[in-house]
matplotlib code that plots the C-alpha trace (Angstrom):
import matplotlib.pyplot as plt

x = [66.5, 67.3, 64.4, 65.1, 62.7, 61.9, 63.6, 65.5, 67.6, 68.7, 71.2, 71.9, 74.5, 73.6, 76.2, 74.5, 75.0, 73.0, 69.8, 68.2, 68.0, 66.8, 63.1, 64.1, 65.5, 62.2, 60.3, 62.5, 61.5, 57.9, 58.1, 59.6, 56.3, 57.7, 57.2, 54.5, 55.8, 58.5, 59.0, 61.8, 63.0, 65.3, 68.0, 69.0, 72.6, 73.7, 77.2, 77.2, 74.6, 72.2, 69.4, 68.1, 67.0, 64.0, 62.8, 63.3, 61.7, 58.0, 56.8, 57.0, 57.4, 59.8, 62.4, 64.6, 67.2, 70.6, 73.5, 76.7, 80.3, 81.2, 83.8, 82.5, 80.7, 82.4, 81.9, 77.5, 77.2, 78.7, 76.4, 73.7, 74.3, 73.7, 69.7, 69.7, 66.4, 66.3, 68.1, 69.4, 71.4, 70.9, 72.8, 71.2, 73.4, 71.2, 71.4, 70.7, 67.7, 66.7, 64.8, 61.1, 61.7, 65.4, 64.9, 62.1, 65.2, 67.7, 65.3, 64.7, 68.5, 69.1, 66.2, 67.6, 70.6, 71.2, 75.8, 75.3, 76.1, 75.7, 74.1, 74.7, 73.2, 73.6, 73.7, 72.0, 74.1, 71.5, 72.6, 71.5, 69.4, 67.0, 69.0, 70.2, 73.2, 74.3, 77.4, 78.3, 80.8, 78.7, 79.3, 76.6, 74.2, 74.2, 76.6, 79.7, 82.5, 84.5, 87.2, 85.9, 85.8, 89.1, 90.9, 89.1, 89.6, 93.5, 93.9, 92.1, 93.4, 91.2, 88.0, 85.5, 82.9, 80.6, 79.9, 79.3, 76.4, 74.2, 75.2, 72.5, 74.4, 73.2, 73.7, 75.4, 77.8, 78.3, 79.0, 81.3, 83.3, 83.3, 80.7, 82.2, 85.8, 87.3, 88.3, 87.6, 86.2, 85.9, 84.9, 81.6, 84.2, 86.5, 83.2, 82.5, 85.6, 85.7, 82.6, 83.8, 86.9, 84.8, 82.2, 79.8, 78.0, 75.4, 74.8, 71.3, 71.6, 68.4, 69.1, 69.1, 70.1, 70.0, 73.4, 72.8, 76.2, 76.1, 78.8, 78.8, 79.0, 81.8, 83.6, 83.8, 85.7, 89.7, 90.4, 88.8, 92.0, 94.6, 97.5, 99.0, 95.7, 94.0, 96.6, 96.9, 93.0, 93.4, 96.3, 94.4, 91.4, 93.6, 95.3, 92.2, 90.6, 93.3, 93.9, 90.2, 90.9, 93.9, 92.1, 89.4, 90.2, 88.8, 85.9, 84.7, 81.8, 81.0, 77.4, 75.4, 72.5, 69.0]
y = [178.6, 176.6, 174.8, 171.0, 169.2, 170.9, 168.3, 168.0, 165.0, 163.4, 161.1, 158.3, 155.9, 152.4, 150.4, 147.4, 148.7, 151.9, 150.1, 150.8, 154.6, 154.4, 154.4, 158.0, 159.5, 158.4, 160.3, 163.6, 163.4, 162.9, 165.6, 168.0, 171.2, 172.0, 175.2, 175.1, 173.2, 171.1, 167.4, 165.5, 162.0, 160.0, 157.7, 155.1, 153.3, 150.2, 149.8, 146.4, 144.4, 142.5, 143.4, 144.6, 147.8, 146.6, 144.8, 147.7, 150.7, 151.5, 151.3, 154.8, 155.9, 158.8, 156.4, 154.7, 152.1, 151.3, 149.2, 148.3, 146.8, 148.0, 150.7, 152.9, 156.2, 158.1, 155.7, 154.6, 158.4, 158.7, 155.8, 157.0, 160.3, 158.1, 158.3, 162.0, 163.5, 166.8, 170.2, 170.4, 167.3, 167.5, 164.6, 162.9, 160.4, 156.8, 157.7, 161.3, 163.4, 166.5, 169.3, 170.4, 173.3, 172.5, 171.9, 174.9, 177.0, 175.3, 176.1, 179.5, 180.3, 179.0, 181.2, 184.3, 183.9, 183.0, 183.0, 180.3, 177.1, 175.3, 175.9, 174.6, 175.4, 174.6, 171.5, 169.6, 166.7, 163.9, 161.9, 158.8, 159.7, 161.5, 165.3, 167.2, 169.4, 172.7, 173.8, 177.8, 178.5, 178.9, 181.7, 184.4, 183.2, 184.7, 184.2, 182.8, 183.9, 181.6, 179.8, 181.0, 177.0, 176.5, 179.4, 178.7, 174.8, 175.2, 178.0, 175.5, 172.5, 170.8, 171.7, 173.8, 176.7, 174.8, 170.6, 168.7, 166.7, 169.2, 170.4, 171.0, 171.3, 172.1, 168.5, 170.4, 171.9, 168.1, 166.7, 168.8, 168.2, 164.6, 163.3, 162.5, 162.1, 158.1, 158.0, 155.5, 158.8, 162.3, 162.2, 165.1, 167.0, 167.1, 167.8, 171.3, 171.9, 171.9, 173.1, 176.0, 176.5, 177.2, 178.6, 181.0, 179.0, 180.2, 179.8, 179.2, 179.8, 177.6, 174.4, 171.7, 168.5, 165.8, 164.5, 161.3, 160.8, 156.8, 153.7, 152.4, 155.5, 155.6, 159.0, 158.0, 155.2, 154.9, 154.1, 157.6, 158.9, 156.8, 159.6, 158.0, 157.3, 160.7, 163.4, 161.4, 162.4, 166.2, 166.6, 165.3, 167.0, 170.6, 170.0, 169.4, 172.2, 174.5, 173.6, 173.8, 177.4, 178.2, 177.2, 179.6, 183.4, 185.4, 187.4, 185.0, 183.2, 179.7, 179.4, 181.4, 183.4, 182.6]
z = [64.1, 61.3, 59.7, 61.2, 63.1, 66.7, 68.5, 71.6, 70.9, 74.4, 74.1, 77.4, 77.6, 79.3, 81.0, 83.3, 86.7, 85.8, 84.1, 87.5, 87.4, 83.8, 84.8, 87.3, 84.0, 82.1, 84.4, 84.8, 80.5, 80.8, 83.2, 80.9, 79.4, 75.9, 74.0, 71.6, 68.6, 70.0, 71.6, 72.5, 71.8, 73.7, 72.4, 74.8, 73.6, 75.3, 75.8, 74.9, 73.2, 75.7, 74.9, 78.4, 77.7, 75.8, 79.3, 81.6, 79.4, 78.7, 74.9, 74.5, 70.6, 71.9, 72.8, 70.7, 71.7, 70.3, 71.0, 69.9, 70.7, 74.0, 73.6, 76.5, 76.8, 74.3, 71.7, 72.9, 72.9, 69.3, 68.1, 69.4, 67.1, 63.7, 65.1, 66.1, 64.5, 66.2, 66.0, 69.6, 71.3, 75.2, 77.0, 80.2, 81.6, 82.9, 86.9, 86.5, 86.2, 84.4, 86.3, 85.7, 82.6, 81.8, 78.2, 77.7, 79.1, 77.0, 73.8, 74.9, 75.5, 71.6, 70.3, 72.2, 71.1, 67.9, 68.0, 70.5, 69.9, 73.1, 76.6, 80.3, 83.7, 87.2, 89.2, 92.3, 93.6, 94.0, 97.5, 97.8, 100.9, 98.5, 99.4, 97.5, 97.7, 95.5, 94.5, 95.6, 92.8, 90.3, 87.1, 86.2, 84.1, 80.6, 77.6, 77.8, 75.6, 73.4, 74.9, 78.7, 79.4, 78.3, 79.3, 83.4, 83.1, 82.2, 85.1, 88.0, 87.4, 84.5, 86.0, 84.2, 85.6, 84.2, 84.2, 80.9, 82.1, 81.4, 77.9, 74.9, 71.4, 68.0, 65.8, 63.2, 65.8, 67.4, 63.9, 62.9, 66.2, 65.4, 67.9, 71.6, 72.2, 71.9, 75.5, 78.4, 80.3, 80.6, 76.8, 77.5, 79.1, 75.6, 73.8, 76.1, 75.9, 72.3, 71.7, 73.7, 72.1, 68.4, 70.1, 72.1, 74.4, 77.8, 81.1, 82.7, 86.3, 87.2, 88.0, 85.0, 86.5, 89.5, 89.1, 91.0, 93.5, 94.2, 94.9, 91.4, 89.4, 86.6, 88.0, 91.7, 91.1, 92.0, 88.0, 86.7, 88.7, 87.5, 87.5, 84.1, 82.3, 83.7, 82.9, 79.7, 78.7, 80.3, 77.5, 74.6, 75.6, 76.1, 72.9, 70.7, 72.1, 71.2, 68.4, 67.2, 68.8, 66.7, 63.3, 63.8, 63.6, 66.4, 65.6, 63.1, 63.9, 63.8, 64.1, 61.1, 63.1, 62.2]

ax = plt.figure().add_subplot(projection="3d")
ax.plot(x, y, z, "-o")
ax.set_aspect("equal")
plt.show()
């Protein structure tokens, strides 16, 4: 890899009704055995400026907090990104958790293959009995081609083979993409997408997060489906991504290998 500092970079936007799973996403870090040689730190961005993440979150010199105007994900995420220190970005949104090993994997998928420029993996619904629940639709695990995402999220209406909240980036791949999309939602969906579109990415078939399912969470609500506003964001996010996909010849390769 490139000679940056061996850090995973997780990024987690706050809003106030998910403060309370912060401490569960702590954990799932702390959690986390690293290959010899690398750490992570985690950047916590309010969406807002209240100060309350500096009361709910341990002194921990790994975590740094942010905060800002509130402009939504998108734009907490983005901010966040000014602090980035490490090589790889992961993103861990405040109610979920990571698994024991998903960023050793997401390391060891970069190192292996050195064209990538992104990785996913599978998913465990996290119920709010304590359950979890799988999903049976799941791709091979390997390396997925450029524009796989697209091309499968345009031919099942605007749903991708694999889900955002567990993408890993390279920074420089994430700058020069412009950070997360400015939109009131779906904006990790336009980064895959786009990411995808320049890019070869992978798949790791174990699973990599505890996607916590709950009343208050952003994409279960009636406005994330708002016919007008939604189709409006599925457009943009198509029509970036192709067009990132038309200004890059095929064959030629974004990411320089090691």
């Amino acid at each position: 890899m490139e000679n940056l500092t061996q850090l995973v970079s997780v990024i987690t936007p706050v809003h106030a009704p998910s403060i309370e799973y912060l401490a569960g996403a702590y954990q799932s870090l702390v959690r986390q055995e690293m290959p010899d040689g690398w750490d992570w730190q985690w950047l916590v961005q309010e969406d807002g400026q209240t100060g309350a993440l500096a009361r709910v979150l341990p002194d921990d010199p790994r975590i740094s907090l942010g905060g800002g105007r509130p402009g939504g994900p998108g734009v907490a995420r983005t901010l966040a990104l000014s602090r980035v220190s490490g090589q790889l970005v992961k993103v861990l949104d405040a109610d979920d958790q990571l698994t024991p090993g998903a960023l050793a994997r997401d390391i060891a998928a970069f190192d292996a293959h050195p064209r990538i420029g992104w990785t996913t993996s599978r998913v465990l619904d996290l119920m709010p009995d304590g359950s979890t629940v799988g999903w049976d639709k799941d791709p091979e695990g390997g390396t997925v081609a450029r524009g796989d995402v697209l091309s499968v999220w345009q031919a099942n209406g605007y749903r991708a083979q694999v889900h955002p909240a567990t993408l890993c980036i390279r920074h420089d791949l994430l700058l020069a993409l412009g950070g997360w999309m400015a939109l009131p939602a779906s904006e990790d969906t336009g980064l895959l997408l786009a990411a995808s579109a320049v890019s070869e990415g992978y798949f790791t078939r174990e699973h990599g997060l505890l996607y916590r399912k709950w009343p208050g969470q952003v994409t279960s609500q009636a406005a994330h489906r708002e016919p007008i506003e939604y189709e409006g964001r599925m457009k943009i996010i198509e029509a970036r991504a192709v067009a990132l996909a038309s200004m890059l010849p095929e064959g030629l390769p974004l990411i320089r290998s090691a």
